[in-house]
N, C-alpha and C positions, 0 to 999 in steps of 0.2 A: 504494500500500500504506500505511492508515494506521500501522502498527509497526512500521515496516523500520528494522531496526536491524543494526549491525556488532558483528563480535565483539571492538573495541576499543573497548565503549561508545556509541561515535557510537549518536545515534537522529536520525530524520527528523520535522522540525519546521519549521513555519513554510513558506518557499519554498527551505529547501534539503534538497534529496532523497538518498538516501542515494547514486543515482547521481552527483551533486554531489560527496559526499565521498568516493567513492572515485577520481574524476578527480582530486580535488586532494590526496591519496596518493600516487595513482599516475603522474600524468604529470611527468616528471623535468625540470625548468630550463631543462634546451635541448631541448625538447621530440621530443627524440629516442624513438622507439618499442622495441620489443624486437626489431623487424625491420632496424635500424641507420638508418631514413631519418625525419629531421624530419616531423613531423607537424602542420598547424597551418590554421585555416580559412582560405583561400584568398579571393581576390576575388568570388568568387562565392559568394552568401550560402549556407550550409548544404553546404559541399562543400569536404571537404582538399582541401588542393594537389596530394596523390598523384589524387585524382578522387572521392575514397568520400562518400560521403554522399547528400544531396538532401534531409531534412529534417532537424527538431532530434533527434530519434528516433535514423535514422539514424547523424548524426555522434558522437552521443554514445556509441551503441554500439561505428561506427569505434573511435573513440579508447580506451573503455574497454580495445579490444579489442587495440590496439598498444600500451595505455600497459603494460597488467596481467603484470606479471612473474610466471613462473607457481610460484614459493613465495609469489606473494601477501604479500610484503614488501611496503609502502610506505615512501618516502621517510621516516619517522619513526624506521622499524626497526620496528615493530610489526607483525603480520600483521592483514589486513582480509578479512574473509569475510560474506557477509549470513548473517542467523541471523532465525531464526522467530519469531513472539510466543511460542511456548513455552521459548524459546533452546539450539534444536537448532541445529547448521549447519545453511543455506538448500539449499546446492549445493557449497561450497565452493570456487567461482569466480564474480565478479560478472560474468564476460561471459559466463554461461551462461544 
């Protein structure tokens, strides 16, 4: 998407994607999920340690999807939502 943009400002520029910025929002220090268990790529390339993944796609999705607290708080205190080139809300969850 060239104008994916958050509704904390972020926009998508360069090599990092808006998928980018809401992982590093939402995935908390100890990489603990919303489902209580560490999450974190495993020895096998493209595959948590729980087992989820098998490509970049995939795991990125995993993680958005265990990191994303569902008031959509990030670690900043801010709330993170994608929003359209017109800057409607997108969906108003990035794991959707």
């Amino acid at each position: 998407m060239a104008d994916s943009r958050c509704s904390c400002g972020f926009r998508q520029s360069g090599d990092e994607t808006i998928g980018d910025h809401f992982l590093q929002v939402f995935t908390p220090e100890d990489d603990s999920g919303t489902d209580g268990l560490v999450h974190l790529e495993g020895e096998a390339d493209l595959f948590c340690m729980c087992g989820a993944g098998g490509s970049a796609n995939e795991l990125d999705a995993h993680f958005l999807a265990v990191f994303t607290p569902a008031d959509l708080i990030g670690r900043d205190g801010e709330k993170h939502e994608p929003v359209t080139a017109a800057g409607q809300l997108a969906t108003g969850n990035p794991t959707e």
